[in-house]
C-alpha positions in Angstrom: -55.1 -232.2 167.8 -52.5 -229.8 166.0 -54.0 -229.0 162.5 -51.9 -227.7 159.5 -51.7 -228.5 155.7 -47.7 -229.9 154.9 -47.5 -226.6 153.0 -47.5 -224.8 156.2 -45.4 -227.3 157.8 -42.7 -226.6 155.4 -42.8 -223.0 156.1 -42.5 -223.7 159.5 -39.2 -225.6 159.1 -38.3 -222.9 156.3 -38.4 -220.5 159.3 -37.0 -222.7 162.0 -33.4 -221.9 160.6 -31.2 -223.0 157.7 -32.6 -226.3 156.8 -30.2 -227.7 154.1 -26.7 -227.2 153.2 -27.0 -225.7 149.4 -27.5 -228.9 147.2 -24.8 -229.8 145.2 -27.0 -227.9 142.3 -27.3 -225.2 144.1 -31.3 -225.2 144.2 -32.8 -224.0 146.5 -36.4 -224.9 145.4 -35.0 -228.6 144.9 -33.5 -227.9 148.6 -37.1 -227.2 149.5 -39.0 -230.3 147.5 -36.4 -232.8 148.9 -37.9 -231.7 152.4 -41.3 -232.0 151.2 -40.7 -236.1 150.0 -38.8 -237.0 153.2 -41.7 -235.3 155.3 -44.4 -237.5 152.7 -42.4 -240.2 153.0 -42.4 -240.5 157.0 -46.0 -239.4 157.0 -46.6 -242.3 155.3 -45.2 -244.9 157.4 -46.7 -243.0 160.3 -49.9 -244.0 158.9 -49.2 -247.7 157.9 -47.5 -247.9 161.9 -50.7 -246.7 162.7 -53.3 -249.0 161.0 -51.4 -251.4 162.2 -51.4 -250.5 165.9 -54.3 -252.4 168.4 -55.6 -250.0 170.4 -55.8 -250.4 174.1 -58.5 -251.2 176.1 -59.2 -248.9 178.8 -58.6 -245.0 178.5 -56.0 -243.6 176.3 -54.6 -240.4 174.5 -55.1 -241.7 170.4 -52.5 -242.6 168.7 -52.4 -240.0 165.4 -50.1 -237.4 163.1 -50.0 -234.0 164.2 -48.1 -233.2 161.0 -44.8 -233.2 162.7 -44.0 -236.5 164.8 -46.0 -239.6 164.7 -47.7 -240.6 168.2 -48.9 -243.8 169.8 -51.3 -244.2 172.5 -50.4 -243.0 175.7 -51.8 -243.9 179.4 -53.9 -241.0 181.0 -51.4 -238.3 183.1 -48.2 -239.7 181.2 -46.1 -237.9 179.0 -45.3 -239.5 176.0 -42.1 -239.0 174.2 -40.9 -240.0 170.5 -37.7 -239.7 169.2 -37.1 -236.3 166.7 -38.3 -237.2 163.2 -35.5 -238.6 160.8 -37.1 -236.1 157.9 -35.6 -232.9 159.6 -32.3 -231.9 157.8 -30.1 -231.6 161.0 -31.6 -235.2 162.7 -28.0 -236.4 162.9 -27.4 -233.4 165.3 -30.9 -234.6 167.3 -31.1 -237.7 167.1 -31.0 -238.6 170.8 -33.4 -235.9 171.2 -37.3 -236.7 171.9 -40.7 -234.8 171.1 -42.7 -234.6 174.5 -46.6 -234.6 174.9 -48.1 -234.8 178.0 -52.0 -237.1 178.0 -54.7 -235.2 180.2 -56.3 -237.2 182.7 -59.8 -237.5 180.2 -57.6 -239.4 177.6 -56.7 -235.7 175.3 -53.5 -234.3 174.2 -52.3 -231.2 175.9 -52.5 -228.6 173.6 -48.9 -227.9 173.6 -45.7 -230.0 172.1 -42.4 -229.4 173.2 -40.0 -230.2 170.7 -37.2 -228.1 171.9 -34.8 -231.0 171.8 -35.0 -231.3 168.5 -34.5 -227.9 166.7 -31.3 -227.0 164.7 -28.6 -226.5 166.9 -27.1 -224.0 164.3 -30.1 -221.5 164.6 -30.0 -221.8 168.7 -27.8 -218.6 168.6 -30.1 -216.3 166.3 -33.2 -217.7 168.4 -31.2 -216.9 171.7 -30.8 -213.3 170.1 -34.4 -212.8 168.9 -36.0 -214.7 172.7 -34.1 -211.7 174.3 -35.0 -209.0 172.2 -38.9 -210.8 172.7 -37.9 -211.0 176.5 -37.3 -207.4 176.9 -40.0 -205.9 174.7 -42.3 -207.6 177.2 -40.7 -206.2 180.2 -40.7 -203.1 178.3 -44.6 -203.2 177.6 -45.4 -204.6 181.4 -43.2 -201.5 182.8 -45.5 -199.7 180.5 -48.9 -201.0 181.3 -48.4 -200.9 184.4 -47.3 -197.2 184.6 -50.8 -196.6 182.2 -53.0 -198.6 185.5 -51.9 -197.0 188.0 -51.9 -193.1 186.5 -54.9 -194.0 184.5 -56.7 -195.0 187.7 -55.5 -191.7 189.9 -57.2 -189.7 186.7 -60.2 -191.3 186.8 -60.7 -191.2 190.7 -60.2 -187.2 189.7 -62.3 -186.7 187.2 -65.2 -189.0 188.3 -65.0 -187.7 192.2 -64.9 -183.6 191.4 -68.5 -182.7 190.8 -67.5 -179.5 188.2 -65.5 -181.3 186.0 -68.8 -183.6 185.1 -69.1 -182.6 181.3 -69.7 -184.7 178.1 -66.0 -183.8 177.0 -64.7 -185.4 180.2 -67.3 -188.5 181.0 -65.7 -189.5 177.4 -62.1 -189.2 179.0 -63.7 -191.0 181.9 -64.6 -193.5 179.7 -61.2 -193.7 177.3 -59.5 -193.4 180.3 -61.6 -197.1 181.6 -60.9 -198.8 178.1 -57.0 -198.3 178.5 -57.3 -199.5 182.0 -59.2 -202.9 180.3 -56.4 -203.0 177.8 -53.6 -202.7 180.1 -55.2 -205.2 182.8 -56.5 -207.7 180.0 -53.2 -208.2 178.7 -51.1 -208.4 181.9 -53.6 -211.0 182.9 -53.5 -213.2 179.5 -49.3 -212.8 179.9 -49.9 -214.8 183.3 -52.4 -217.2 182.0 -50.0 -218.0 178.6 -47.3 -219.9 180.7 -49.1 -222.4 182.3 -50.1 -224.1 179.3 -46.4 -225.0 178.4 -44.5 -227.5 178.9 -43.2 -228.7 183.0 -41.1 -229.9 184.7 -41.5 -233.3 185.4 -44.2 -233.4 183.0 -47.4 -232.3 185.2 -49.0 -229.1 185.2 -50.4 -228.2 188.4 -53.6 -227.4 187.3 -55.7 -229.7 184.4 -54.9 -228.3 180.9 -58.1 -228.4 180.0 -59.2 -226.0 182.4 -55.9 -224.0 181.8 -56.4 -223.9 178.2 -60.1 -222.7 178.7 -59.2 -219.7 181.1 -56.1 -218.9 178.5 -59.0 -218.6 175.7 -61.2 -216.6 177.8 -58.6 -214.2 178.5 -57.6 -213.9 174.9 -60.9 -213.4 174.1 -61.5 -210.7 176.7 -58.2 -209.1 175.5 -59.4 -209.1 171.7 -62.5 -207.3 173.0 -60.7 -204.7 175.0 -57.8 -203.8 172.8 -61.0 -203.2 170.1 -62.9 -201.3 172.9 -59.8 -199.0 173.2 -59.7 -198.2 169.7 -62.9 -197.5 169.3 -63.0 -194.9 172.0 -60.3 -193.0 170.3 -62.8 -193.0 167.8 -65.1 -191.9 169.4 -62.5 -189.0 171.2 -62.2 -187.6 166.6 -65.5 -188.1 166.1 -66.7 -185.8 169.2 -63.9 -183.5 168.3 -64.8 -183.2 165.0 -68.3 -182.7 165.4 -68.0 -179.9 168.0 -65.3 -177.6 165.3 -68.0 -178.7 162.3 -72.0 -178.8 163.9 -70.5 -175.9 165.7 -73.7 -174.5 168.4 -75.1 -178.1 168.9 -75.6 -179.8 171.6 -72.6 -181.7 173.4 -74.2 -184.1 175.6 -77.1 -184.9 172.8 -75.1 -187.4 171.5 -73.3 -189.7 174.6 -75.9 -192.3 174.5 -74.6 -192.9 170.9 -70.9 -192.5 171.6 -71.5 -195.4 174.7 -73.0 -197.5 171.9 -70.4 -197.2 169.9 -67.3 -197.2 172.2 -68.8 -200.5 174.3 -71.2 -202.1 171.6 -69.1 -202.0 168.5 -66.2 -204.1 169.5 -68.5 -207.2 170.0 -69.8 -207.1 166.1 -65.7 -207.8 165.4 -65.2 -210.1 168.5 -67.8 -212.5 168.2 -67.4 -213.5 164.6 -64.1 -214.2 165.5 -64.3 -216.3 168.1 -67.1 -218.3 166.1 -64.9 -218.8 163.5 -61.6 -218.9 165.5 -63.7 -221.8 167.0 -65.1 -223.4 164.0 -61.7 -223.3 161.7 -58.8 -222.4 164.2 -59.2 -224.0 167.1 -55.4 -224.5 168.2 -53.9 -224.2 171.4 -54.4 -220.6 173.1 -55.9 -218.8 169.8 -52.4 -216.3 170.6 -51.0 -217.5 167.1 -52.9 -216.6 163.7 -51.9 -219.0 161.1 -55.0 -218.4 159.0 -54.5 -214.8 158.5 -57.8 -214.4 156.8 -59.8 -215.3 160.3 -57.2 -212.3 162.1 -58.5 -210.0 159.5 -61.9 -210.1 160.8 -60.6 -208.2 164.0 -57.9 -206.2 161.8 -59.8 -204.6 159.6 -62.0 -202.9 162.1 -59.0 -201.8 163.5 -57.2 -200.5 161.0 -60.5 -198.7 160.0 -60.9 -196.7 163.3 -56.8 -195.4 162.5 -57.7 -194.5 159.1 -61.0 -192.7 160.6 -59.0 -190.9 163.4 -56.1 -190.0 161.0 -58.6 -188.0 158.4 -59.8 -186.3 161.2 -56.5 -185.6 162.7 -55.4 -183.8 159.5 -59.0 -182.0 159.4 -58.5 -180.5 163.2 -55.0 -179.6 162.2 -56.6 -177.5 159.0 -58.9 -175.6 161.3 -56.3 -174.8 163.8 -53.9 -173.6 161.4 -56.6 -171.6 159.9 -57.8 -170.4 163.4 -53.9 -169.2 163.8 -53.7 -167.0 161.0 -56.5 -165.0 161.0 -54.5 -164.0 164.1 -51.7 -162.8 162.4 -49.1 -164.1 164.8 -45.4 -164.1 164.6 -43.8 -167.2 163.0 -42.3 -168.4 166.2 -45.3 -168.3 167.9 -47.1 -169.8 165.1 -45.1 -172.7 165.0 -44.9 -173.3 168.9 -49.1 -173.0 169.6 -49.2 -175.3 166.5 -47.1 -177.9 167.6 -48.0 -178.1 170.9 -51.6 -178.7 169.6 -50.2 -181.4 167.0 -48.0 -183.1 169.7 -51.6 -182.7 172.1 -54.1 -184.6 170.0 -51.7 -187.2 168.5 -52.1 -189.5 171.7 -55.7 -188.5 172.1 -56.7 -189.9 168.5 -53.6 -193.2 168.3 -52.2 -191.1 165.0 -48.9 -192.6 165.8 -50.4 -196.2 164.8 -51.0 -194.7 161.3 -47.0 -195.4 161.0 -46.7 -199.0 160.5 -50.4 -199.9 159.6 -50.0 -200.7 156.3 -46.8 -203.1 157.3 -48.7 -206.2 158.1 -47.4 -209.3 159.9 -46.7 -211.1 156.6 -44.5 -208.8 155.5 -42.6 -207.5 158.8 -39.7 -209.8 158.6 -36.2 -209.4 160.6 -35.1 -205.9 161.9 -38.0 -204.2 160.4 -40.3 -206.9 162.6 -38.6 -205.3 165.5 -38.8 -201.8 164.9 -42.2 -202.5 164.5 -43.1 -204.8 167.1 -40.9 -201.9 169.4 -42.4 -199.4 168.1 -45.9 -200.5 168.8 -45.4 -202.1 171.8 -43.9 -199.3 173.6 -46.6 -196.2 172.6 -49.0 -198.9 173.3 -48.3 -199.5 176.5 -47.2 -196.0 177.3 -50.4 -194.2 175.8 -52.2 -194.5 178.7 -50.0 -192.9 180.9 -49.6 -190.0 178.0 -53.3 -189.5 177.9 -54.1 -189.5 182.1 -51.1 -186.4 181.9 -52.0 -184.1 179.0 -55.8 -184.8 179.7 -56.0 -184.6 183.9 -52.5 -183.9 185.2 -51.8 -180.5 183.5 -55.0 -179.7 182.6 -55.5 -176.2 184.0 -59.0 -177.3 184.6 -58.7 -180.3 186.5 -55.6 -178.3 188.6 -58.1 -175.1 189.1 -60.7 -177.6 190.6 -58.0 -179.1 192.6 -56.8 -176.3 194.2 -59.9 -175.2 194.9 -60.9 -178.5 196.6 -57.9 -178.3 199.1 -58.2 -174.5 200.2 -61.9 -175.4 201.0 -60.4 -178.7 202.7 -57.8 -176.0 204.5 -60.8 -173.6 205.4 -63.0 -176.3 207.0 -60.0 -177.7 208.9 -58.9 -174.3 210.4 -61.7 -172.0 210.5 -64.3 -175.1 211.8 -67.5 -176.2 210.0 -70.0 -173.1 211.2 -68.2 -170.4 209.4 -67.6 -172.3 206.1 -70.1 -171.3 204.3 -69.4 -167.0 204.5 -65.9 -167.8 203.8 -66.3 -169.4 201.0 -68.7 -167.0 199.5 -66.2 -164.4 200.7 -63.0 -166.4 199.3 -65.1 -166.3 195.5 -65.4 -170.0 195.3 -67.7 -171.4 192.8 -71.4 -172.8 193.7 -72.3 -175.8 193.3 -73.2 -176.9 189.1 -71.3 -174.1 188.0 -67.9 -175.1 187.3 -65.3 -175.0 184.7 -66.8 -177.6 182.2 -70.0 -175.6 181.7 -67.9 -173.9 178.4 -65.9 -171.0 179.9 -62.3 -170.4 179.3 -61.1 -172.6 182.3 -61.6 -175.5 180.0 -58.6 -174.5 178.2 -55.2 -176.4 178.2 -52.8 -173.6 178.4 -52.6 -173.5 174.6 -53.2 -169.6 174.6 -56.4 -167.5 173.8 -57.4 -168.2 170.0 -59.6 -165.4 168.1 -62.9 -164.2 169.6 -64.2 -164.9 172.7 -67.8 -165.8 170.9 -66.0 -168.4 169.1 -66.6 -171.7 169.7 -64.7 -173.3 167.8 -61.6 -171.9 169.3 -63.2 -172.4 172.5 -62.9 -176.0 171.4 -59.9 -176.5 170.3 -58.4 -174.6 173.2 -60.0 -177.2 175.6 -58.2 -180.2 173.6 -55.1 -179.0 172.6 
């Protein structure tokens, strides 16, 4: 059953639209508590029409309060309906409106009510407005993910399939590159599964709502763990970084083992308290709404955490570069350029543009700034991917090097014929096998110029990022 305190409630209606003409006093707090006593009062003769009720002999949905309509018992596979509550300040506008409920086939409630016959008729127009701004954000974002799969999965098929770009630096791109792909796919999926659990037409879904509600969980949960997975890898993309420009001479690859810990394992220390508590103390409908905002901050916090994280060592990469460009004495234009072009590099690699809007949280995003956020968000989220597959495979003059050199020997073999490939290729100068790009030469670099000393690897470093 729905679960809320009548505090709640009254926020809910508070937010539905304009509740009350101003009283003739002009309150609006008396507005308010004259709302509260009407909605006390007709929960109270719910319960007395309640205790008075028999209830029926054979299988039946229970007759209860879900702190918004009173329900009786209703037959197995029947929607029940009740007329819109007489406490709601426009019922005179509703009043031949019903509440609908459909009764699963095991004698439960579906988990959804659809009381869109009776909301305020005066708000329809502002929730028209705000469904269509909702509407196209999500065709926005789908556009988006799907852009990320399909790009994210070309760059993976490249950087997993060419043997000399098999490095530390890239099998974490390999595995940032997987996350976004879970993120993008998790959420497309939980988007189809979301519907289903509505309301129908004629009253019967076409599969159980039990079962629907259970696979609409699953894929929250699954979500939940992927969008974490995803932002820990960007963690993990500044923590890499930033340990290669400061532990400068160690080993790259000494640490993977520890970055796939962190990247896969972390995200489940967040997750499963969650859904344990989710479970325990929010157990409503498809877990997509979080009333109890202090059970969402168990999966916030960690997020916000790993932005915070990636931002300090944003502004630290950005301090050695600029310190790495002036001991070169370059002209101001060309400064300004390599330094931007770095900036603009690493700001998808790291999700610095989240660092924006994270300390607006949902409580206190309200009207055009909700938007902007919700906009904002939504379309570098579902874009980053695609960002990230281009600066880090596409135009990487790397992964083009190893790519060109991969279809002249595909052109040799083809026209020259398989027993004189192997003088040709020694005579055409191309690499032998384990000694490719990634082994720390200046291949690795992103066409960000040459910075000081060829014995320095920091600038080696930073050249191969940015």
């Amino acid at each position: 059953m729905l679960n809320c305190p009548p505090w709640r409630l009254l926020l809910l209606l508070l937010w539905w639209g304009p509740l009350l003409r101003r009283a003739k006093t002009g309150s609006v707090g008396e507005t308010a508590g004259e709302l509260y006593q009407r909605w006390e009062r007709y929960r109270r003769e719910c319960q007395e029409t309640l205790e008075a009720l028999d209830p029926p002999a054979g299988l039946a949905c229970n007759a209860s309060f879900d702190m918004y309509v009173c329900w009786d018992y209703a037959a197995p596979n029947d929607t029940a309906r009740v007329s819109c509550p007489w406490y709601l300040p426009w019922h005179r506008h509703v009043a031949a409106g019903f509440v609908l409920r459909q009764c699963g086939s095991d004698g439960q409630w579906g988990p959804w009510r659809d009381h869109s016959q009776c909301e305020n008729p005066e708000k329809n127009g502002v929730f028209q407005d705000q469904r269509l701004i909702l509407e196209r954000l999500q065709v926005m974002y789908t556009v988006g993910y799907s852009l990320s799969l399909a790009t994210l999965l070309l760059a993976l098929l490249i950087l997993s399939f060419l043997r000399r770009l098999r490095c530390t630096r890239n099998y974490i791109h390999i595995n940032l590159f997987t996350s976004f792909m879970l993120r993008a796919t998790a959420i497309l999926t939980r988007d189809r599964l979301l519907p289903p659990l509505g309301p129908y037409p004629g009253g019967q879904a076409p599969v159980p709502w039990n079962l629907a509600l259970a696979a609409c969980r699953t894929a929250q949960i699954v979500t939940q763990y992927c969008v974490g997975a995803n932002y820990t890898w960007l963690l993990v993309e500044g923590v890499y970084l930033h340990s290669l420009l400061v532990l400068v001479g160690g080993s790259e690859g000494g640490h993977f083992r520890c970055y796939l810990l962190l990247g896969w394992g972390a995200p489940a220390l967040f997750v499963i308290p969650w859904v344990i508590v989710r479970y325990l103390y929010e157990n409503t409908q498809c877990w997509e709404r979080n009333d109890v905002k202090a059970i969402w901050w168990i999966i916030r916090t960690p997020i916000l955490m790993t932005i915070l994280i990636n931002f300090l060592i944003f502004i630290r990469i950005l301090g050695i570069l600029v310190s790495k460009l002036r001991t070169r004495q370059m002209r101001c234009p060309d400064y300004r350029l390599r330094l931007a072009r770095s900036t603009l590099t690493l700001v998808p690699l790291l999700g610095v543009h989240e660092v924006v809007f994270a300390p607006v949280t949902e409580e206190q995003a309200r009207g055009a700034l909700r938007f902007t956020k919700l906009g904002f968000e939504i379309f570098l989220s579902s874009f980053q991917g695609f960002i990230v597959s281009v600066l880090y495979c596409f135009i990487n003059k790397e992964v083009q090097s190893e790519i060109r050199r991969c279809w002249h020997r595909c052109r040799l073999r083809h026209s020259l014929g398989e027993e004189r490939r192997q003088p040709l290729e020694r005579a055409s100068g191309i690499l032998p096998s384990g000694s490719g790009p990634c082994r720390g030469g200046p291949d690795c670099a992103l066409s960000l110029g040459t910075l000081p000393g060829p014995g320095d690897e920091a600038s080696r470093v930073l050249e191969s990022y940015c």
